[in-house]
FIKE-106680 format. One line per field, with one value per residue (C-alpha): residue number from 1; residue in three letters; z, y, x. Coordinates in steps of 0.5 Angstrom, whole numbers. Layout:
n	NUM:... .
res	ALA:... .
up	Z:... .
north	Y:... .
east	X:... .
# end
This chain:
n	1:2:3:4:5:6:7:8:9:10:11:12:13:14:15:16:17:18:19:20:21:22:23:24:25:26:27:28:29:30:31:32:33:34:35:36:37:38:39:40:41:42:43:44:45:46:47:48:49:50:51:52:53:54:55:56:57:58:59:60:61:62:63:64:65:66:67:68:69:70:71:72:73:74:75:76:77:78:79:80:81:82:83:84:85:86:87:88:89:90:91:92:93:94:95:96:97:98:99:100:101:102:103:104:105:106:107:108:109:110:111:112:113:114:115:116:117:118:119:120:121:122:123:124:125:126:127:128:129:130:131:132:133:134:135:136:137:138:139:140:141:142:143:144:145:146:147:148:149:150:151:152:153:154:155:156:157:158:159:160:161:162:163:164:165:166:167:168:169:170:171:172:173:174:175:176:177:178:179:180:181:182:183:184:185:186:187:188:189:190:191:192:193:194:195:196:197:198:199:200:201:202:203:204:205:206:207:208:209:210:211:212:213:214:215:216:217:218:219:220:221:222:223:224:225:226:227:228:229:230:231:232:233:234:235:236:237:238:239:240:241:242:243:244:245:246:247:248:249:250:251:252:253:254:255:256:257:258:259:260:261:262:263:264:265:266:267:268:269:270:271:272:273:274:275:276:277:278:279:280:281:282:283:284:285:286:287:288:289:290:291:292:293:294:295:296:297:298:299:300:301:302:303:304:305:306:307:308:309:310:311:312:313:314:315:316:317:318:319:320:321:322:323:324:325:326:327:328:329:330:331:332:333:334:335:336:337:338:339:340:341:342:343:344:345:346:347:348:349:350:351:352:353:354:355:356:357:358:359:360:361:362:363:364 .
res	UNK:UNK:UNK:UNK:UNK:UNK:UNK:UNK:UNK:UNK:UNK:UNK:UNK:UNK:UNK:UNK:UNK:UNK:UNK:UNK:UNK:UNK:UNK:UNK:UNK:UNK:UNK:UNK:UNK:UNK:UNK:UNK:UNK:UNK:UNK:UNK:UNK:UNK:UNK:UNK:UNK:UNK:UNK:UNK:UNK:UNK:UNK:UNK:UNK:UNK:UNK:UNK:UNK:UNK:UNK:UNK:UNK:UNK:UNK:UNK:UNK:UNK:UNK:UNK:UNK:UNK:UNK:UNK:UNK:UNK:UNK:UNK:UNK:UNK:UNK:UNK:UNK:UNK:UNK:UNK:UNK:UNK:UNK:UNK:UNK:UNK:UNK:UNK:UNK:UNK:UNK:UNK:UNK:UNK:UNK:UNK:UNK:UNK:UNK:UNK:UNK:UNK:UNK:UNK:UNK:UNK:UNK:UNK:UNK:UNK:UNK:UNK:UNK:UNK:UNK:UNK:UNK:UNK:UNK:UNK:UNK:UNK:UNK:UNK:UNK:UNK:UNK:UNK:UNK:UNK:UNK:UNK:UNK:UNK:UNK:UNK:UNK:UNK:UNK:UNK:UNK:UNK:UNK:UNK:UNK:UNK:UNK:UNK:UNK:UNK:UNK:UNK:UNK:UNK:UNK:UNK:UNK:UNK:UNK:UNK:UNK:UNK:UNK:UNK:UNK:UNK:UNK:UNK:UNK:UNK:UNK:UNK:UNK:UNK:UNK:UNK:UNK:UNK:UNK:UNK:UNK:UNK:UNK:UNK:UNK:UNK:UNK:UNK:UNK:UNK:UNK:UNK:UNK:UNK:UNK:UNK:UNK:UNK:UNK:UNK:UNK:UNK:UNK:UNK:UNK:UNK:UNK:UNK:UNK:UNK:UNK:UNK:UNK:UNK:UNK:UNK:UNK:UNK:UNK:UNK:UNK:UNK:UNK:UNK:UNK:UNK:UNK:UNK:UNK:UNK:UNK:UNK:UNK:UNK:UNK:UNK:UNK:UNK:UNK:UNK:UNK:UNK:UNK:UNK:UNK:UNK:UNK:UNK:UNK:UNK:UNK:UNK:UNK:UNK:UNK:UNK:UNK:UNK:UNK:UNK:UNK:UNK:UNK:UNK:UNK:UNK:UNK:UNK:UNK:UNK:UNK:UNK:UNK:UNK:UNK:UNK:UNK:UNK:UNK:UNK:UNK:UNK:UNK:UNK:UNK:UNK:UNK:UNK:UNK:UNK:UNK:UNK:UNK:UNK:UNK:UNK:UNK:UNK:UNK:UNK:UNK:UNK:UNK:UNK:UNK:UNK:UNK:UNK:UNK:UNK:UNK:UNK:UNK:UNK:UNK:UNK:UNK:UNK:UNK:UNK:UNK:UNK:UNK:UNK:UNK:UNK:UNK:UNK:UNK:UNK:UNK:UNK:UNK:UNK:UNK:UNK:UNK:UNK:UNK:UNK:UNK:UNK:UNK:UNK:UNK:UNK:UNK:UNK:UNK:UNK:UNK:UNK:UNK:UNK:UNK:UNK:UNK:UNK:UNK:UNK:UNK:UNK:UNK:UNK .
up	0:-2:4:4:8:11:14:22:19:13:19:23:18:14:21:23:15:17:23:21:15:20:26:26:32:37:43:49:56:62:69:69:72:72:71:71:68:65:64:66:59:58:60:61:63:63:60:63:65:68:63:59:59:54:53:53:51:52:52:58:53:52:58:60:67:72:72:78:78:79:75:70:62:56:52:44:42:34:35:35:33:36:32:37:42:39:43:42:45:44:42:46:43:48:56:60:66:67:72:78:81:76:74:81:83:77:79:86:83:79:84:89:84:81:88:90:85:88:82:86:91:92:91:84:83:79:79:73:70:74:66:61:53:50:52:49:49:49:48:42:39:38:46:50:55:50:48:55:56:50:52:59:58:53:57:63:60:52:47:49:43:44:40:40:38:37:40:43:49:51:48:46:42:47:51:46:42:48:49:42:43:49:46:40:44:48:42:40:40:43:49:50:57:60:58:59:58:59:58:60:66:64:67:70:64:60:64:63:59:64:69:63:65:60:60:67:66:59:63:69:64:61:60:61:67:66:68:68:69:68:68:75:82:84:79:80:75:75:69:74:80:77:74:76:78:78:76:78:71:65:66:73:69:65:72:74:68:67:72:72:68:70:78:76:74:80:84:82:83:90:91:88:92:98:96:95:102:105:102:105:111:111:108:113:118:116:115:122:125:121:125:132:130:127:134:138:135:135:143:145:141:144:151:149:147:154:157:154:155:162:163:159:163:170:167:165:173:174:169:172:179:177:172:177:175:179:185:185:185:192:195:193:189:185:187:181:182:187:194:196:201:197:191:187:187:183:186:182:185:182:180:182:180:186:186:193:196:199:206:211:209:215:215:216 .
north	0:6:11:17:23:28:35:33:38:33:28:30:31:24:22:25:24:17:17:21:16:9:11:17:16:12:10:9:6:7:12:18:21:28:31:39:44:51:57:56:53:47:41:37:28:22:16:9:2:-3:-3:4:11:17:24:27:34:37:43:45:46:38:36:34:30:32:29:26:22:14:15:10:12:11:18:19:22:22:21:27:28:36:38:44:40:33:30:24:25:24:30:28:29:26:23:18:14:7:2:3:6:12:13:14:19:23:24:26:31:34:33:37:42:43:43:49:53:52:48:43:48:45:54:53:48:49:45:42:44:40:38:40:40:40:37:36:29:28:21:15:14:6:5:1:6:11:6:5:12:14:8:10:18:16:11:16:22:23:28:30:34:30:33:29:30:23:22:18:16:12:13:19:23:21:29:33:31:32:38:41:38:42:49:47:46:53:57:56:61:57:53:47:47:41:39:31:28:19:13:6:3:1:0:6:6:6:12:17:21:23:25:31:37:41:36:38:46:46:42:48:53:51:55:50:46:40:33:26:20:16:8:4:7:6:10:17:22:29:30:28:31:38:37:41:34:27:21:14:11:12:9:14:19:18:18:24:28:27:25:18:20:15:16:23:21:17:22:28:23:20:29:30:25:28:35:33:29:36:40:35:35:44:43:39:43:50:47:45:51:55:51:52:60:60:56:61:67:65:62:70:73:68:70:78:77:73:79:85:81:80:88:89:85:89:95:93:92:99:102:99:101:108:108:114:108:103:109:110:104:104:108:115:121:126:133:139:147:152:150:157:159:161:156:152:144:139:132:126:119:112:113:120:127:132:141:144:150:151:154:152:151:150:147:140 .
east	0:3:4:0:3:-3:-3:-5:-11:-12:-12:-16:-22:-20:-21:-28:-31:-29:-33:-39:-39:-38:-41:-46:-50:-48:-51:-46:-47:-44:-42:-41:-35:-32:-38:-38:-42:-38:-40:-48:-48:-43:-43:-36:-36:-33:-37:-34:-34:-29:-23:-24:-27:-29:-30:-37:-39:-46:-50:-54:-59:-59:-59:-66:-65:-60:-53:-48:-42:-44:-50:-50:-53:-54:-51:-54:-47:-44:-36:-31:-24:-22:-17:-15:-14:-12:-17:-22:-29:-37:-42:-47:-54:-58:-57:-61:-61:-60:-63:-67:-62:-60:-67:-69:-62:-64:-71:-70:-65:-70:-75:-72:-70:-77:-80:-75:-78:-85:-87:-90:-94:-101:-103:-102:-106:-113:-119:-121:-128:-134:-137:-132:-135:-128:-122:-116:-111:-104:-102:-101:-107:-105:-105:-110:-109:-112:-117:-120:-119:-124:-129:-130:-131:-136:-139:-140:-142:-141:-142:-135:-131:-124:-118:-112:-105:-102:-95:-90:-91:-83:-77:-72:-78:-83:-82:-80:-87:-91:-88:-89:-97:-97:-95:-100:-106:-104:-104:-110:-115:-121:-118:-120:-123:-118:-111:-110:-104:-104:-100:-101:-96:-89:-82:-78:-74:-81:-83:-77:-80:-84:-80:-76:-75:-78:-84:-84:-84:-88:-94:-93:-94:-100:-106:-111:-111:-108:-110:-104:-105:-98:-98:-101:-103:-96:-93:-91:-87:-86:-90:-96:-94:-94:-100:-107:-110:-106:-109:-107:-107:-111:-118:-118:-117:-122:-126:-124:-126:-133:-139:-143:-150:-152:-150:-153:-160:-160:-157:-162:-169:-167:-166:-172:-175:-172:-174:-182:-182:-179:-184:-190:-188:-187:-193:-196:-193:-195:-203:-202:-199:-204:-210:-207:-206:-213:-216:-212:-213:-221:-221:-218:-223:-228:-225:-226:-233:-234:-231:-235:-242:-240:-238:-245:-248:-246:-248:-254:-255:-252:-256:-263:-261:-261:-267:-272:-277:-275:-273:-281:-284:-278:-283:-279:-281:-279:-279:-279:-278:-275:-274:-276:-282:-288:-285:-289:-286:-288:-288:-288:-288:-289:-297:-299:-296:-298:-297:-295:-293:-287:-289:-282:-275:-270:-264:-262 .
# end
Protein backbone atom coordinates (compact mmCIF):
# COMPACT_ATOMS: atom_id res chain seq x y z
CA UNK A 1 0.00 0.00 0.00
CA UNK A 2 1.44 2.96 -0.92
CA UNK A 3 2.10 5.48 1.98
CA UNK A 4 0.17 8.50 1.77
CA UNK A 5 1.57 11.70 3.90
CA UNK A 6 -1.38 13.90 5.27
CA UNK A 7 -1.41 17.29 7.13
CA UNK A 8 -2.72 16.52 10.76
CA UNK A 9 -5.48 18.85 9.56
CA UNK A 10 -5.96 16.32 6.63
CA UNK A 11 -6.04 13.88 9.32
CA UNK A 12 -8.20 15.22 11.44
CA UNK A 13 -10.91 15.63 8.82
CA UNK A 14 -10.15 12.20 7.07
CA UNK A 15 -10.39 10.87 10.47
CA UNK A 16 -14.16 12.69 11.49
CA UNK A 17 -15.58 12.00 7.40
CA UNK A 18 -14.72 8.72 8.33
CA UNK A 19 -16.61 8.38 11.61
CA UNK A 20 -19.39 10.53 10.37
CA UNK A 21 -19.74 7.86 7.64
CA UNK A 22 -18.97 4.61 9.84
CA UNK A 23 -20.58 5.39 13.18
CA UNK A 24 -23.00 8.61 12.86
CA UNK A 25 -24.82 8.02 15.92
CA UNK A 26 -24.02 5.94 18.57
CA UNK A 27 -25.55 4.91 21.59
CA UNK A 28 -22.75 4.70 24.47
CA UNK A 29 -23.57 3.16 27.97
CA UNK A 30 -21.96 3.75 30.79
CA UNK A 31 -21.04 5.92 34.45
CA UNK A 32 -20.43 8.85 34.52
CA UNK A 33 -17.41 10.57 36.13
CA UNK A 34 -15.90 13.88 36.17
CA UNK A 35 -19.24 15.66 35.53
CA UNK A 36 -19.13 19.25 35.44
CA UNK A 37 -20.99 22.18 33.96
CA UNK A 38 -18.94 25.63 32.74
CA UNK A 39 -20.02 28.55 32.08
CA UNK A 40 -23.77 27.92 32.79
CA UNK A 41 -24.06 26.41 29.41
CA UNK A 42 -21.36 23.57 29.05
CA UNK A 43 -21.40 20.38 29.88
CA UNK A 44 -18.24 18.40 30.36
CA UNK A 45 -18.20 14.20 31.49
CA UNK A 46 -16.35 10.82 31.36
CA UNK A 47 -18.59 8.12 30.11
CA UNK A 48 -16.76 4.40 31.58
CA UNK A 49 -16.79 0.87 32.56
CA UNK A 50 -14.33 -1.49 33.91
CA UNK A 51 -11.47 -1.32 31.52
CA UNK A 52 -11.85 2.10 29.30
CA UNK A 53 -13.25 5.61 29.40
CA UNK A 54 -14.36 8.72 26.82
CA UNK A 55 -15.14 12.07 26.70
CA UNK A 56 -18.28 13.38 26.25
CA UNK A 57 -19.49 16.86 25.45
CA UNK A 58 -23.16 18.54 25.77
CA UNK A 59 -24.81 21.57 26.06
CA UNK A 60 -27.05 22.63 28.97
CA UNK A 61 -29.63 22.91 26.59
CA UNK A 62 -29.67 19.06 26.07
CA UNK A 63 -29.55 18.06 29.12
CA UNK A 64 -33.09 16.82 30.07
CA UNK A 65 -32.25 15.24 33.40
CA UNK A 66 -29.95 16.22 36.21
CA UNK A 67 -26.30 14.33 35.97
CA UNK A 68 -24.19 12.96 38.77
CA UNK A 69 -20.77 11.09 39.15
CA UNK A 70 -21.93 7.16 39.45
CA UNK A 71 -24.89 7.46 37.59
CA UNK A 72 -25.21 5.02 34.92
CA UNK A 73 -26.39 6.18 31.19
CA UNK A 74 -26.94 5.67 27.92
CA UNK A 75 -25.60 9.08 25.84
CA UNK A 76 -26.89 9.31 22.06
CA UNK A 77 -23.59 10.97 20.77
CA UNK A 78 -21.81 11.04 17.16
CA UNK A 79 -17.80 10.56 17.73
CA UNK A 80 -15.53 13.57 17.38
CA UNK A 81 -11.85 13.78 16.73
CA UNK A 82 -10.78 17.77 18.04
CA UNK A 83 -8.37 19.08 15.80
CA UNK A 84 -7.67 21.83 18.38
CA UNK A 85 -6.84 20.19 21.06
CA UNK A 86 -5.92 16.73 19.73
CA UNK A 87 -8.66 15.12 21.58
CA UNK A 88 -11.20 11.97 20.88
CA UNK A 89 -14.67 12.62 22.31
CA UNK A 90 -18.45 11.81 22.10
CA UNK A 91 -21.04 14.92 21.03
CA UNK A 92 -23.63 13.83 22.79
CA UNK A 93 -27.00 14.39 21.41
CA UNK A 94 -29.20 13.08 24.17
CA UNK A 95 -28.63 11.63 27.93
CA UNK A 96 -30.52 9.20 29.77
CA UNK A 97 -30.34 7.23 32.86
CA UNK A 98 -30.03 3.40 33.35
CA UNK A 99 -31.33 0.80 35.84
CA UNK A 100 -33.58 1.60 38.76
CA UNK A 101 -30.81 3.02 40.75
CA UNK A 102 -29.84 5.91 38.04
CA UNK A 103 -33.35 6.49 36.97
CA UNK A 104 -34.31 7.13 40.41
CA UNK A 105 -31.20 9.28 41.50
CA UNK A 106 -32.10 11.67 38.41
CA UNK A 107 -35.59 11.81 39.39
CA UNK A 108 -34.77 12.83 43.20
CA UNK A 109 -32.50 15.42 41.56
CA UNK A 110 -35.18 16.97 39.49
CA UNK A 111 -37.62 16.68 41.81
CA UNK A 112 -36.05 18.45 44.61
CA UNK A 113 -35.24 21.21 41.76
CA UNK A 114 -38.71 21.72 40.66
CA UNK A 115 -39.84 21.61 44.23
CA UNK A 116 -37.31 24.40 45.23
CA UNK A 117 -38.93 26.43 42.60
CA UNK A 118 -42.34 26.04 44.23
CA UNK A 119 -43.34 24.09 40.89
CA UNK A 120 -45.18 21.31 42.95
CA UNK A 121 -46.99 23.97 45.28
CA UNK A 122 -50.34 22.71 46.14
CA UNK A 123 -51.40 26.85 45.40
CA UNK A 124 -50.83 26.43 41.90
CA UNK A 125 -53.09 23.85 41.33
CA UNK A 126 -56.25 24.57 39.62
CA UNK A 127 -59.62 22.61 39.56
CA UNK A 128 -60.71 21.10 36.53
CA UNK A 129 -64.05 22.07 34.98
CA UNK A 130 -67.01 20.06 36.81
CA UNK A 131 -68.60 18.95 32.99
CA UNK A 132 -66.15 19.97 30.46
CA UNK A 133 -67.51 20.01 26.66
CA UNK A 134 -64.06 19.95 25.12
CA UNK A 135 -60.99 18.51 26.00
CA UNK A 136 -57.78 17.79 24.42
CA UNK A 137 -55.57 14.65 24.61
CA UNK A 138 -51.95 13.88 24.56
CA UNK A 139 -51.08 10.44 23.99
CA UNK A 140 -50.69 7.29 21.01
CA UNK A 141 -53.73 6.83 19.64
CA UNK A 142 -52.60 3.19 19.23
CA UNK A 143 -52.36 2.28 22.79
CA UNK A 144 -54.85 0.27 25.03
CA UNK A 145 -54.69 3.18 27.56
CA UNK A 146 -55.90 5.61 24.92
CA UNK A 147 -58.67 3.11 23.84
CA UNK A 148 -60.24 2.44 27.33
CA UNK A 149 -59.69 6.14 28.24
CA UNK A 150 -62.15 6.76 25.15
CA UNK A 151 -64.70 4.12 26.07
CA UNK A 152 -64.84 4.93 29.55
CA UNK A 153 -65.58 9.05 28.75
CA UNK A 154 -68.02 8.24 26.28
CA UNK A 155 -69.65 5.58 28.54
CA UNK A 156 -69.78 8.12 31.68
CA UNK A 157 -71.10 11.24 29.77
CA UNK A 158 -70.49 11.34 26.01
CA UNK A 159 -71.02 14.00 23.67
CA UNK A 160 -67.28 15.04 24.60
CA UNK A 161 -65.48 17.23 21.39
CA UNK A 162 -62.18 15.04 21.92
CA UNK A 163 -58.95 16.59 20.11
CA UNK A 164 -55.98 14.29 20.14
CA UNK A 165 -52.41 14.79 19.23
CA UNK A 166 -51.13 11.60 18.62
CA UNK A 167 -47.36 10.88 19.92
CA UNK A 168 -44.85 8.78 21.26
CA UNK A 169 -45.25 8.05 24.52
CA UNK A 170 -41.58 6.05 25.30
CA UNK A 171 -38.46 6.55 24.15
CA UNK A 172 -36.05 9.72 22.78
CA UNK A 173 -38.77 11.32 20.95
CA UNK A 174 -41.68 10.70 23.47
CA UNK A 175 -40.82 14.33 25.62
CA UNK A 176 -40.14 16.74 22.85
CA UNK A 177 -43.42 15.46 21.23
CA UNK A 178 -45.65 15.81 23.93
CA UNK A 179 -43.94 18.88 24.54
CA UNK A 180 -44.67 20.53 20.92
CA UNK A 181 -48.58 19.01 21.41
CA UNK A 182 -48.67 21.13 24.61
CA UNK A 183 -47.66 24.39 22.91
CA UNK A 184 -50.20 23.55 19.86
CA UNK A 185 -53.00 23.11 22.24
CA UNK A 186 -51.86 26.39 23.88
CA UNK A 187 -51.94 28.49 20.94
CA UNK A 188 -55.25 27.92 19.97
CA UNK A 189 -57.59 30.64 20.10
CA UNK A 190 -60.40 28.67 21.72
CA UNK A 191 -58.78 26.68 24.43
CA UNK A 192 -59.85 23.28 25.16
CA UNK A 193 -61.57 23.63 28.73
CA UNK A 194 -59.17 20.61 29.92
CA UNK A 195 -55.62 19.37 28.76
CA UNK A 196 -54.91 15.36 29.65
CA UNK A 197 -51.83 13.75 29.14
CA UNK A 198 -52.07 9.71 29.37
CA UNK A 199 -50.22 6.53 28.91
CA UNK A 200 -50.53 3.02 30.16
CA UNK A 201 -47.98 1.27 32.85
CA UNK A 202 -44.33 0.45 32.24
CA UNK A 203 -41.04 0.09 33.64
CA UNK A 204 -38.81 2.87 34.99
CA UNK A 205 -37.12 3.04 31.82
CA UNK A 206 -40.52 3.11 30.10
CA UNK A 207 -41.50 6.10 31.97
CA UNK A 208 -38.34 8.26 31.64
CA UNK A 209 -40.03 10.36 29.40
CA UNK A 210 -42.22 11.62 31.86
CA UNK A 211 -39.81 12.69 34.35
CA UNK A 212 -37.93 15.40 31.28
CA UNK A 213 -37.50 18.36 32.61
CA UNK A 214 -38.93 20.74 29.94
CA UNK A 215 -41.97 18.24 29.97
CA UNK A 216 -41.99 18.99 33.29
CA UNK A 217 -42.16 23.20 32.78
CA UNK A 218 -43.98 22.94 29.70
CA UNK A 219 -47.04 20.87 31.74
CA UNK A 220 -46.70 23.86 34.57
CA UNK A 221 -47.09 26.62 31.85
CA UNK A 222 -50.19 25.53 30.46
CA UNK A 223 -52.82 27.58 30.21
CA UNK A 224 -55.25 25.09 30.38
CA UNK A 225 -55.62 23.09 33.44
CA UNK A 226 -53.86 19.82 33.18
CA UNK A 227 -54.89 16.42 34.22
CA UNK A 228 -51.96 13.21 33.79
CA UNK A 229 -52.50 9.77 34.40
CA UNK A 230 -49.09 8.04 33.76
CA UNK A 231 -49.03 4.07 34.04
CA UNK A 232 -50.35 2.20 37.36
CA UNK A 233 -51.39 3.54 41.04
CA UNK A 234 -48.08 2.93 41.93
CA UNK A 235 -46.47 4.91 39.58
CA UNK A 236 -45.29 8.37 40.03
CA UNK A 237 -43.33 10.96 37.71
CA UNK A 238 -42.88 14.36 37.50
CA UNK A 239 -45.15 14.97 34.65
CA UNK A 240 -48.11 14.11 36.92
CA UNK A 241 -47.08 15.46 40.17
CA UNK A 242 -46.85 18.91 38.41
CA UNK A 243 -49.98 18.45 36.76
CA UNK A 244 -53.45 20.51 38.17
CA UNK A 245 -55.15 16.89 38.77
CA UNK A 246 -52.91 13.73 39.08
CA UNK A 247 -54.67 10.48 38.02
CA UNK A 248 -53.39 7.14 39.20
CA UNK A 249 -53.65 5.71 35.62
CA UNK A 250 -55.48 5.89 32.54
CA UNK A 251 -58.85 4.64 33.25
CA UNK A 252 -58.80 6.84 36.60
CA UNK A 253 -58.35 9.75 34.56
CA UNK A 254 -61.06 9.22 32.57
CA UNK A 255 -63.22 9.09 35.96
CA UNK A 256 -62.04 12.10 36.92
CA UNK A 257 -62.89 14.16 34.02
CA UNK A 258 -66.53 13.37 33.66
CA UNK A 259 -69.34 12.73 35.78
CA UNK A 260 -71.35 8.79 35.88
CA UNK A 261 -74.92 10.01 33.85
CA UNK A 262 -76.24 7.35 35.02
CA UNK A 263 -75.08 8.14 39.15
CA UNK A 264 -76.31 11.51 37.85
CA UNK A 265 -79.76 10.33 36.95
CA UNK A 266 -80.14 8.27 40.25
CA UNK A 267 -78.73 11.00 42.10
CA UNK A 268 -81.00 13.81 40.83
CA UNK A 269 -84.37 11.33 41.58
CA UNK A 270 -83.40 10.24 45.03
CA UNK A 271 -82.83 14.60 45.43
CA UNK A 272 -86.19 15.00 44.16
CA UNK A 273 -87.66 12.59 46.01
CA UNK A 274 -86.14 14.05 49.23
CA UNK A 275 -87.11 17.56 48.21
CA UNK A 276 -90.99 16.55 47.69
CA UNK A 277 -90.87 14.51 50.96
CA UNK A 278 -89.63 17.85 52.64
CA UNK A 279 -92.03 19.93 51.04
CA UNK A 280 -94.96 17.28 52.26
CA UNK A 281 -93.79 17.65 55.38
CA UNK A 282 -93.44 21.76 55.67
CA UNK A 283 -96.35 21.71 54.13
CA UNK A 284 -98.24 19.56 56.38
CA UNK A 285 -96.32 21.51 59.23
CA UNK A 286 -97.49 24.76 57.78
CA UNK A 287 -101.27 23.68 57.42
CA UNK A 288 -100.86 22.47 61.23
CA UNK A 289 -99.59 25.53 62.40
CA UNK A 290 -102.22 27.52 60.56
CA UNK A 291 -104.88 25.66 62.42
CA UNK A 292 -103.58 25.85 66.03
CA UNK A 293 -103.13 29.77 65.17
CA UNK A 294 -106.69 29.77 63.58
CA UNK A 295 -107.89 28.06 66.98
CA UNK A 296 -105.83 30.58 69.16
CA UNK A 297 -106.47 33.34 67.67
CA UNK A 298 -110.56 32.39 67.68
CA UNK A 299 -110.46 31.22 71.47
CA UNK A 300 -109.06 35.03 72.36
CA UNK A 301 -111.69 36.46 70.31
CA UNK A 302 -114.17 34.17 72.15
CA UNK A 303 -112.40 35.24 75.41
CA UNK A 304 -112.83 38.84 74.58
CA UNK A 305 -116.45 38.61 73.52
CA UNK A 306 -117.17 36.70 76.83
CA UNK A 307 -115.38 39.34 78.62
CA UNK A 308 -117.71 42.33 76.88
CA UNK A 309 -121.00 40.63 77.75
CA UNK A 310 -120.03 39.89 81.22
CA UNK A 311 -119.00 43.92 81.51
CA UNK A 312 -122.35 44.40 79.56
CA UNK A 313 -124.07 42.46 81.71
CA UNK A 314 -122.87 44.63 84.94
CA UNK A 315 -123.76 47.65 83.51
CA UNK A 316 -126.83 46.48 82.54
CA UNK A 317 -127.69 45.96 86.36
CA UNK A 318 -125.98 49.39 86.91
CA UNK A 319 -127.84 50.89 84.64
CA UNK A 320 -131.31 49.74 86.01
CA UNK A 321 -130.67 50.46 89.34
CA UNK A 322 -130.35 54.10 88.30
CA UNK A 323 -133.43 53.98 86.18
CA UNK A 324 -135.89 56.82 88.32
CA UNK A 325 -138.56 54.17 87.50
CA UNK A 326 -137.61 51.65 89.26
CA UNK A 327 -136.27 54.33 92.40
CA UNK A 328 -140.63 55.12 92.29
CA UNK A 329 -141.76 51.88 92.58
CA UNK A 330 -139.12 51.85 95.90
CA UNK A 331 -141.35 54.14 97.41
CA UNK A 332 -139.75 57.35 96.60
CA UNK A 333 -140.50 60.27 94.68
CA UNK A 334 -139.39 63.00 92.46
CA UNK A 335 -139.35 66.54 93.48
CA UNK A 336 -139.42 69.31 90.73
CA UNK A 337 -139.13 73.52 91.21
CA UNK A 338 -137.40 76.12 93.37
CA UNK A 339 -136.95 74.93 97.17
CA UNK A 340 -137.89 78.43 98.23
CA UNK A 341 -141.21 79.53 100.58
CA UNK A 342 -143.90 80.54 98.73
CA UNK A 343 -142.50 78.05 95.48
CA UNK A 344 -144.34 75.93 93.72
CA UNK A 345 -143.25 71.89 93.67
CA UNK A 346 -144.03 69.35 91.40
CA UNK A 347 -144.04 66.00 93.11
CA UNK A 348 -144.13 62.86 91.16
CA UNK A 349 -144.18 59.33 92.45
CA UNK A 350 -144.61 56.02 91.07
CA UNK A 351 -148.32 56.45 90.06
CA UNK A 352 -149.42 60.18 91.21
CA UNK A 353 -148.10 63.60 90.09
CA UNK A 354 -148.88 65.97 93.24
CA UNK A 355 -148.38 70.26 93.23
CA UNK A 356 -147.39 71.93 96.43
CA UNK A 357 -146.70 74.90 98.22
CA UNK A 358 -143.47 75.37 99.66
CA UNK A 359 -144.62 76.97 103.15
CA UNK A 360 -140.98 76.11 105.49
CA UNK A 361 -137.62 75.54 104.40
CA UNK A 362 -135.17 74.94 107.40
CA UNK A 363 -131.77 73.71 107.32
CA UNK A 364 -130.82 70.14 107.78
Amino acid sequence: MENVLLSVSEFVAATNQTLEYAYPVVHVEGEIAEFKISQNQWVHFKIKDEVAVVSCFMTMFQMRVPLEDGMKVVVTASPKLDGRWGKFSLIVRAVRPVGEGSIKKGFELLKAKLEKEGLFAYERKRPLPRMPKKIAVITSTESAAYADFIKIINKRWGGLDVDVAHTQVQGAPAADQMIRAIHYFNSLEALPEVLVIIRGGGSPDDLAAFNDEPLARAIAESRIPTLVGVGHEVNHTLADMISDVRAATPTDAAQLLVPDRHEIIRSSKAQVHAVGFLLTQAIDTYSRQTKENLEAAFGRIQERLDDAFDRLGILRVATSQLNPEHVLRRGYALLRGDQTVGSLLQIETVKHIISAEVQDVRQK
